[in-house]
C-alpha positions as CSV (number, residue, x, y, z in Angstrom):
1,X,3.8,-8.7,-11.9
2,X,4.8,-7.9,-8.1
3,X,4.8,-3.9,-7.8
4,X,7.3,-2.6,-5.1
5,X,5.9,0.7,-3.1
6,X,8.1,2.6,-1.0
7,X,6.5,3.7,2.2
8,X,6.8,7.5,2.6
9,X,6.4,7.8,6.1
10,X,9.8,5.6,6.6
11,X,11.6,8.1,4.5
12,X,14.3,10.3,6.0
13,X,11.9,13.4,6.4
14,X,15.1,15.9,6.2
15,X,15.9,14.8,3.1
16,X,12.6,13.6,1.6
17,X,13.1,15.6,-1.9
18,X,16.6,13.8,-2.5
19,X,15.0,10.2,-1.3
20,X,12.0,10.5,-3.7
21,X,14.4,11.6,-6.9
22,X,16.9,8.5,-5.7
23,X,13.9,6.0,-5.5
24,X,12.0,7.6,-8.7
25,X,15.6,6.4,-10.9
26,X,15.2,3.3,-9.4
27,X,12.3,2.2,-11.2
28,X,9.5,2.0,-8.4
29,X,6.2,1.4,-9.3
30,X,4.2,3.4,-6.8
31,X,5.0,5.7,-3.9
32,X,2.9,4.9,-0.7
33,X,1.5,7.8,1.5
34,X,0.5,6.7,5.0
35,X,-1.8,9.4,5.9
36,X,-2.8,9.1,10.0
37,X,-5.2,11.7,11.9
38,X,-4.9,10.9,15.5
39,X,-7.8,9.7,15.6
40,X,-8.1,6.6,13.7
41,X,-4.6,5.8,14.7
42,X,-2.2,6.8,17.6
43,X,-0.5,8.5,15.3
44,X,0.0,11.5,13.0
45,X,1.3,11.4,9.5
46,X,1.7,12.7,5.8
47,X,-1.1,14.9,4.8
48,X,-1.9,16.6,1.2
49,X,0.9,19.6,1.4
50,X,3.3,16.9,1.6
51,X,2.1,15.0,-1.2
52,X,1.4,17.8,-3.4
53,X,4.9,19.2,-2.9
54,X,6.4,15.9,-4.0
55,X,4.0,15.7,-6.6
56,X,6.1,17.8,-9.5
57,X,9.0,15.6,-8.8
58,X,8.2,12.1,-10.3
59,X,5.4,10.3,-12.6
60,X,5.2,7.9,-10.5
61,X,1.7,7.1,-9.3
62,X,0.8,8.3,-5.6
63,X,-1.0,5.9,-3.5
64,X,-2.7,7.5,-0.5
65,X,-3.7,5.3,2.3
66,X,-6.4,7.4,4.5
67,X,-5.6,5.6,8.1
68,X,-8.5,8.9,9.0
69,X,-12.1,9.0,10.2
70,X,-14.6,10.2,7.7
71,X,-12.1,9.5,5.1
72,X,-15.0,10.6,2.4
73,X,-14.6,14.2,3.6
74,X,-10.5,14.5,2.0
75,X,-11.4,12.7,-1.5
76,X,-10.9,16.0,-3.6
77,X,-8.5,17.3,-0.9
78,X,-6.0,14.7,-1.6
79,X,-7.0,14.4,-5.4
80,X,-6.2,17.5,-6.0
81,X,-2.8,17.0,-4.2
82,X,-2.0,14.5,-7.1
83,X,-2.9,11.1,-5.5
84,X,-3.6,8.7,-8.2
85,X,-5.1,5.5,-6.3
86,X,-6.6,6.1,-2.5
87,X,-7.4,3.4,-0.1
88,X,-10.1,4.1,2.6
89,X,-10.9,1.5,5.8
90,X,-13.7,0.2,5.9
91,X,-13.8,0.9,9.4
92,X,-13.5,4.2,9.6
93,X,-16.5,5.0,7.3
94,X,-20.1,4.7,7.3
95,X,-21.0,4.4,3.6
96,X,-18.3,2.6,2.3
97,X,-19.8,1.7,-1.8
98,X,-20.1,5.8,-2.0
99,X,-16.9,6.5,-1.0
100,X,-15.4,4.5,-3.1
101,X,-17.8,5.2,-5.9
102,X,-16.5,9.1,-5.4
103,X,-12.7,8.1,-5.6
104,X,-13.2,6.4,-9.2
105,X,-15.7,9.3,-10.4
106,X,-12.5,11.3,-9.9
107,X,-10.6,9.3,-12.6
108,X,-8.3,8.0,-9.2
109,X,-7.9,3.8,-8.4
110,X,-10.4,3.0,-5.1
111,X,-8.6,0.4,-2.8
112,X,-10.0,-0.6,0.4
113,X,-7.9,-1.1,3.3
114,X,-8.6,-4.1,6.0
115,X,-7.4,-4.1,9.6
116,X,-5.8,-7.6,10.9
117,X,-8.8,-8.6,12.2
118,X,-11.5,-7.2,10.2
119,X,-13.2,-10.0,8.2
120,X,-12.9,-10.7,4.2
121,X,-16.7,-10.5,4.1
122,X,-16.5,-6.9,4.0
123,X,-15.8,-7.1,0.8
124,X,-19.1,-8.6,-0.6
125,X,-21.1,-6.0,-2.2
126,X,-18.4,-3.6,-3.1
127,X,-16.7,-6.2,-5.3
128,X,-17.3,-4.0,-8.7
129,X,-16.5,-0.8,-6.9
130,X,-12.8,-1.7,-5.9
131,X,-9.4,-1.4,-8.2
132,X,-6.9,-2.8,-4.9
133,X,-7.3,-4.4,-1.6
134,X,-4.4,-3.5,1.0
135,X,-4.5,-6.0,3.7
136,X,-2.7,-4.7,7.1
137,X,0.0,-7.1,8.3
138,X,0.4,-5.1,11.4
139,X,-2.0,-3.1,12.8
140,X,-2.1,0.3,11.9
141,X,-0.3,3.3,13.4
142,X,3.6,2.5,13.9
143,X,6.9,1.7,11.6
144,X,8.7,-1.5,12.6
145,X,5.9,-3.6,13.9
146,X,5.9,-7.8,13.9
147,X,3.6,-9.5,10.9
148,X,0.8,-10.8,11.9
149,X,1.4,-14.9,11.2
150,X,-2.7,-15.0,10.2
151,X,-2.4,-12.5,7.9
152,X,-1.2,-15.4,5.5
153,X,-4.0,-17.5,5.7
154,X,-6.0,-14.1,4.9
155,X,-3.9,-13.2,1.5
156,X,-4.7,-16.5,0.5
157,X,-7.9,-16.7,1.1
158,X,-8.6,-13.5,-0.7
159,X,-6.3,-14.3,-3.7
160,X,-8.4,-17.4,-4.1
161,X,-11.7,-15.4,-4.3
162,X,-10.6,-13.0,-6.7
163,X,-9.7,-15.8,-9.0
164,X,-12.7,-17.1,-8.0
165,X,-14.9,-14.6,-9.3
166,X,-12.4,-13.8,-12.4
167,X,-11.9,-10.2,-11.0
168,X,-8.9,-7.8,-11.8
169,X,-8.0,-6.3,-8.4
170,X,-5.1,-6.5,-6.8
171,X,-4.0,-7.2,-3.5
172,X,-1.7,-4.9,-1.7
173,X,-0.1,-5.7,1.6
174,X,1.2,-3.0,4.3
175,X,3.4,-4.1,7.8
176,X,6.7,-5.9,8.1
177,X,6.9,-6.6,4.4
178,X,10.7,-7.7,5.3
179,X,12.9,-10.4,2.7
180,X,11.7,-13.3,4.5
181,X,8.5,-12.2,4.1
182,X,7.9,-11.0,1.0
183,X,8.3,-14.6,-1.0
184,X,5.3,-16.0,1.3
185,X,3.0,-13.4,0.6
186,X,3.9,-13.4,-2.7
187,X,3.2,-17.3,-3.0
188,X,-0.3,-16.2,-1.4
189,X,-1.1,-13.5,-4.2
190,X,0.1,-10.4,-3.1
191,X,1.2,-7.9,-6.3
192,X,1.8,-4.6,-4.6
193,X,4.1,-4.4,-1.7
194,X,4.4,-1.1,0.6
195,X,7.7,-1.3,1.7
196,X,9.1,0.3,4.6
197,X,11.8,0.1,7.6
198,X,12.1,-4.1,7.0
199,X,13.3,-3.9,3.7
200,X,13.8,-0.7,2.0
201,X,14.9,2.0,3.7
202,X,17.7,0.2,5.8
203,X,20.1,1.9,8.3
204,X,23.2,-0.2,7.3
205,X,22.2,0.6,3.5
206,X,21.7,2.9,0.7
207,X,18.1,3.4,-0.6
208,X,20.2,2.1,-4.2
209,X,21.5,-0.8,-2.4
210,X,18.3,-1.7,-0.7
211,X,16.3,-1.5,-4.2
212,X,18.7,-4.1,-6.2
213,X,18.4,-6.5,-3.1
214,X,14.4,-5.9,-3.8
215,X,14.6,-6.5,-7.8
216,X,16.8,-9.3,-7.0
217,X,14.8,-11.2,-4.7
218,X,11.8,-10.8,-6.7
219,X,14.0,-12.0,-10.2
220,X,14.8,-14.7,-8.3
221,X,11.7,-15.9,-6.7
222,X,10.1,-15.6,-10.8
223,X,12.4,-17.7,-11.8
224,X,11.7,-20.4,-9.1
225,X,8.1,-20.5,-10.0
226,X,8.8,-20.4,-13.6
227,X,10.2,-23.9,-12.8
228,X,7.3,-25.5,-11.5
């Protein structure tokens, strides 16, 4: 089942209560926090206040994507804000099995995060320590980027060895994850798709509007593979 994630940090920030409500009676299955430092991205982002103040206004799980250095050193910060998965890069820290190990002790999802061009490989020891995979289709830091065209090759190619090894984690993608495309990725194996300025939150439509285009492109692209 293909998860759609709205991707906070595209949200209209002066009206981020009303846009979380709106989306919540839509029926998303996960809210998306982009969290940047500065540091490990040109950019700075959503941090815990945010999250925590949104917190008491849906169910709906948190996802916190820690674009930070040291990303080890906010676990329980951003636990105890209400995040219920977290995704840390394996770049941006130095024991990566531990940190992940500490987001599951702490009853959260661990996902690890992948820059375009950091290699599958990464994953080969960490394999029973990891809920989700988020694979950057851009690189990190900005709204509104181009996908990466090798990024494909990549979701497959990670799809394959999850099968491979009969694991249940699932891969999230993040960057340009626009209507044209979300069917390919989806072909590839993706199940959770962050959604931001190419197909959700739309200046020539409502958040309401933008969401039944989303359930309707992924009814329709299940019903196409049902056929085969």
């Amino acid at each position: 089942m293909v998860k759609i994630g709205p991707s906070i940090m595209c949200a209209n920030m002066g009206e981020l209560k009303d846009n979380i409500l709106r989306l919540d009676r839509k029926d998303v299955d996960f809210f998306h926090f982009d969290v940047m430092d500065g540091r490990f991205v040109p950019n700075f982002t959503l941090g815990p206040d945010i999250m925590k103040s949104l917190r008491p206004l849906t169910k709906v799980p948190f996802d916190a994507h820690l674009m930070i250095e040291e990303p080890e050193n906010y676990i329980d910060v951003f636990s105890e804000a209400g995040a219920d998965m977290i995704s840390v890069h394996a770049e941006a820290t130095t024991h990566l099995q531990r940190t992940l190990q500490s987001i599951r002790d702490r009853g959260m999802k661990a996902g690890i995060a992948l820059n375009p061009a950091t290699p599958l490989t990464v994953l080969d020891y960490i394999w029973d320590t990891i809920d989700y995979v988020l694979l950057m289709t851009v690189n990190p830091g900005f709204a509104g980027q181009k996908f990466i065209p090798l990024a494909m090759d990549k979701i497959g190619e990670l799809h394959q060895m999850i099968n491979g090894k009969n694991l249940s984690i699932e891969i999230q993608v993040d960057g340009n994850i626009s209507y044209e495309t979300i069917p390919k990725v989806m072909d590839r194996g993706a199940e959770m798709l962050v959604c931001g300025t190419s197909s959700l939150f739309k200046k020539d439509k409502t958040l309401e509007q933008a969401m039944d285009e989303l359930n309707l492109l992924l009814s329709n692209r299940k019903e196409k593979l049902n056929l085969y």
